[in-house]
Every structure is written in structure tokens, then in C-alpha cells.
C-alpha positions in Angstrom: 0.0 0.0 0.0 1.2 3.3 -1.1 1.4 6.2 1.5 -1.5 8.7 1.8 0.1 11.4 -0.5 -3.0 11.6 -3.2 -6.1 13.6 -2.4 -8.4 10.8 -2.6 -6.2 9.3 0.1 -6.6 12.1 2.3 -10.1 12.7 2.4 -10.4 8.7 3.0 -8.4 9.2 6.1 -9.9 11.8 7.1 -13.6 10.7 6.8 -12.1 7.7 8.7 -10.5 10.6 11.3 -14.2 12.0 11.2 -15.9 8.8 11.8 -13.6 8.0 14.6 -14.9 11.4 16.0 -18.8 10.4 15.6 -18.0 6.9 17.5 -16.0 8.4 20.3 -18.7 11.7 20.5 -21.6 9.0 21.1 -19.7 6.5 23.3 -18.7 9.9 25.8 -22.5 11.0 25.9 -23.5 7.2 26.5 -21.7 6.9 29.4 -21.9 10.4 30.9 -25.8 10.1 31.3 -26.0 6.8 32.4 -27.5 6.4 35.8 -29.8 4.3 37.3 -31.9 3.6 40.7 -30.8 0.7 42.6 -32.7 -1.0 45.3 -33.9 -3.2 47.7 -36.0 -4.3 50.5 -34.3 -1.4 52.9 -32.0 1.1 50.4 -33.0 3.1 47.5 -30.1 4.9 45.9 -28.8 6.0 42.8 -26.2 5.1 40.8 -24.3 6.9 38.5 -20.8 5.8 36.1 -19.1 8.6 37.8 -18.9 6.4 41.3 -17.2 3.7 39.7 -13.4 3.9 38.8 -13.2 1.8 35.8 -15.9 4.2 34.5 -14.0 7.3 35.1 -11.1 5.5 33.4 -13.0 4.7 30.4 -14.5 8.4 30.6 -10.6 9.7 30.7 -9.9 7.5 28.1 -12.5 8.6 25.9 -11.6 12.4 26.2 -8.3 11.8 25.5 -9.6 10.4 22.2 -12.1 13.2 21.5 -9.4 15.6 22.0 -6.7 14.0 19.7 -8.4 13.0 17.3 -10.2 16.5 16.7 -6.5 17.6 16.5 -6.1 14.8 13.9 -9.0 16.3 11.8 -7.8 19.8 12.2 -3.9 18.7 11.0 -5.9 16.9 7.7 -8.3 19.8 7.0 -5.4 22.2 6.9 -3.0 19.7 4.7 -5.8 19.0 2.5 -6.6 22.6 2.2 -3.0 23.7 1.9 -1.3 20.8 0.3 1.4 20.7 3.1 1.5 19.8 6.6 1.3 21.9 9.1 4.6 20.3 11.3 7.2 20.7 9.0 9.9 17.5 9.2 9.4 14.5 10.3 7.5 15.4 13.0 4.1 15.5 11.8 4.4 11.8 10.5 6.2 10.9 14.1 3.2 12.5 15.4 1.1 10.9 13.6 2.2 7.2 13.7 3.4 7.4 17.7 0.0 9.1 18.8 -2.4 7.1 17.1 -0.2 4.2 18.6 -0.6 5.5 22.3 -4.4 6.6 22.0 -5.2 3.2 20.2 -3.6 1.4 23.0 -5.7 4.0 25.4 -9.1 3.7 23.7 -8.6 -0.4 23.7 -7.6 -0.4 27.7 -10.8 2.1 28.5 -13.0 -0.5 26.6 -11.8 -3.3 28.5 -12.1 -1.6 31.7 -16.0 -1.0 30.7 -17.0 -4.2 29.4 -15.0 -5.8 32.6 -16.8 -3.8 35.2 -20.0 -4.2 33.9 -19.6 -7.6 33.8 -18.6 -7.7 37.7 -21.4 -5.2 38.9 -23.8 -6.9 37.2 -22.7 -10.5 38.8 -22.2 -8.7 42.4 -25.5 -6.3 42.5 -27.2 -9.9 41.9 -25.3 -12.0 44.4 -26.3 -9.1 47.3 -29.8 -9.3 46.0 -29.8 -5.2 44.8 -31.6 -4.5 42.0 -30.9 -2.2 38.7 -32.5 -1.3 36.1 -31.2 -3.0 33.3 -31.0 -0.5 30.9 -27.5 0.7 33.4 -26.1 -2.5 31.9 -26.9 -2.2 28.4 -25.7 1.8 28.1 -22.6 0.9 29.8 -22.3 -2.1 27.2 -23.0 0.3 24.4 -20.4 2.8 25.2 -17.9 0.3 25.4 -18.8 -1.3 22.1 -18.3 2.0 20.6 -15.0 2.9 22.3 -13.9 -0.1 21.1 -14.9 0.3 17.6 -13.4 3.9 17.8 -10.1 2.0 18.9 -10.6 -0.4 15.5 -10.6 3.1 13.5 -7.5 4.5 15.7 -5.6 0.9 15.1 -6.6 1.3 11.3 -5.4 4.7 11.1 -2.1 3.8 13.0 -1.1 1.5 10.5 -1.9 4.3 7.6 0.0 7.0 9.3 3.2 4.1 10.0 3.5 3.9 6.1 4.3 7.6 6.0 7.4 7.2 8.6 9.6 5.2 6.8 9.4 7.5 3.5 9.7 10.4 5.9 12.5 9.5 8.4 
């Protein structure tokens, strides 16, 4: 596979750089409005992704994507405006290729940590006998299937952006 010099290229990785945006967008409002009520005989309380660690991880993990890969479209808007990058050297395809690496590698781990604790809440709020609504189950499931098809895009993008260093270094 060639590097992504042409136009067509560009604009391919950038709808892909866009999409990736969309997924991570959805799976960030996903999780930050999921609450539920839990209860039982005696307790009523609610409970919200922002009391459980492996949520805020997957919340921290999921910003960090927004935010890079918003930089990621701003870096291909302006290269495909211009027709030149706007790091000069080898940094912009370092850039490139070592942070989709490191936010892939994120956006994988803060999936994992969502599906994982979801699993375990839902298996320990049975065995104590307290009941959620199930719908605190399924949002949490959805936000980590879409953080973990926003890593796919980041993994697919990292190998685009690794045929670029060896031309450019």
C-alpha cells in the first residue's frame, strides 16, 4: 500500500478521522448520562458511572480520544486545504504514527475496563440481591462497544500514518 500522499487518500483518512470522532462523541455521551436507581427491601439509591473507577477510566480514556483525534482532523483539513503539513519535518508523520499508537492502546484499555466492570457489577449487585435497572447495563455495554470500535478506527489509522514514517525519516 502506497502512503496517503493523493487527495483521494486524504479525504479517506480523514472521513475515517471524522468517523472515529462520531464513534468516540456517542460513546462519551453514552456513558456520561447513564444512571440508574438501585434497590432493595431497605436502600433506594442512585447510581451513576461517575462512582465507579473503571468508568471514570474509560471516561478519561474517551476524552483523550475526542481531543486527539479532533486535532487529527484539524492537521488533515489544513493539509488538505493547503497541500502541506502543518509540522514541518518528520514530526508530523512521528506525530502521527506514535500518537495514534498510544491513544489506540488507550481507547482499547478504557473499553476493557467498561466491558470488565460491567460484567462484575452486574454479577455482584445480583449475588447481594440489589436490584438495577437494566437499561445501566446495556448503556454501559454500548459505550464500550463503541470505544472499542473507535479503537478499531485509531488501530486502522495507526497503520496508515506508520506507512508515511519510513518514507519520511
Amino acid at each position: 500500500m502506497a502512503p496517503p500522499t493523493s487527495s483521494a487518500s486524504r479525504i479517506v483518512t480523514l472521513l475515517l478521522k471524522f468517523f472515529n470522532f462520531v464513534l468516540l462523541f456517542i460513546s462519551l455521551i453514552v456513558l456520561t448520562t447513564n444512571t440508574a436507581t438501585a434497590y432493595t427491601e431497605d436502600l433506594t439509591f442512585k447510581v451513576r458511572f461517575n462512582g465507579i473507577y473503571a468508568y471514570r477510566y474509560m471516561l478519561a480514556t474517551n476524552v483523550f480520544g475526542v481531543v486527539y483525534t479532533l486535532l487529527q482532523i484539524a492537521f488533515s483539513i489544513f493539509h488538505i486545504i493547503k497541500g502541506n503539513h502543518l509540522i514541518t519535518g518528520d514530526g508530523g508523520a512521528l506525530l502521527d504514527f506514535y500518537g495514534d499508537k498510544v491513544i489506540s492502546y488507550l481507547l482499547a484499555t478504557g473499553a476493557a475496563a467498561g466491558f470488565g466492570v460491567t460484567v462484575d457489577l452486574k454479577a455482584t449487585f445480583d449475588a447481594i440481591g440489589l436490584v438495577i435497572d437494566k437499561s445501566f447495563y446495556e448503556k454501559a455495554y454500548a459505550s464500550a462497544s463503541l470505544l472499542l470500535l473507535a479503537f478499531v478506527c485509531t488501530a486502522i489509522l495507526s497503520v496508515i500514518s506508520s506507512y508515511a514514517v519510513p518514507k519520511k525519516v
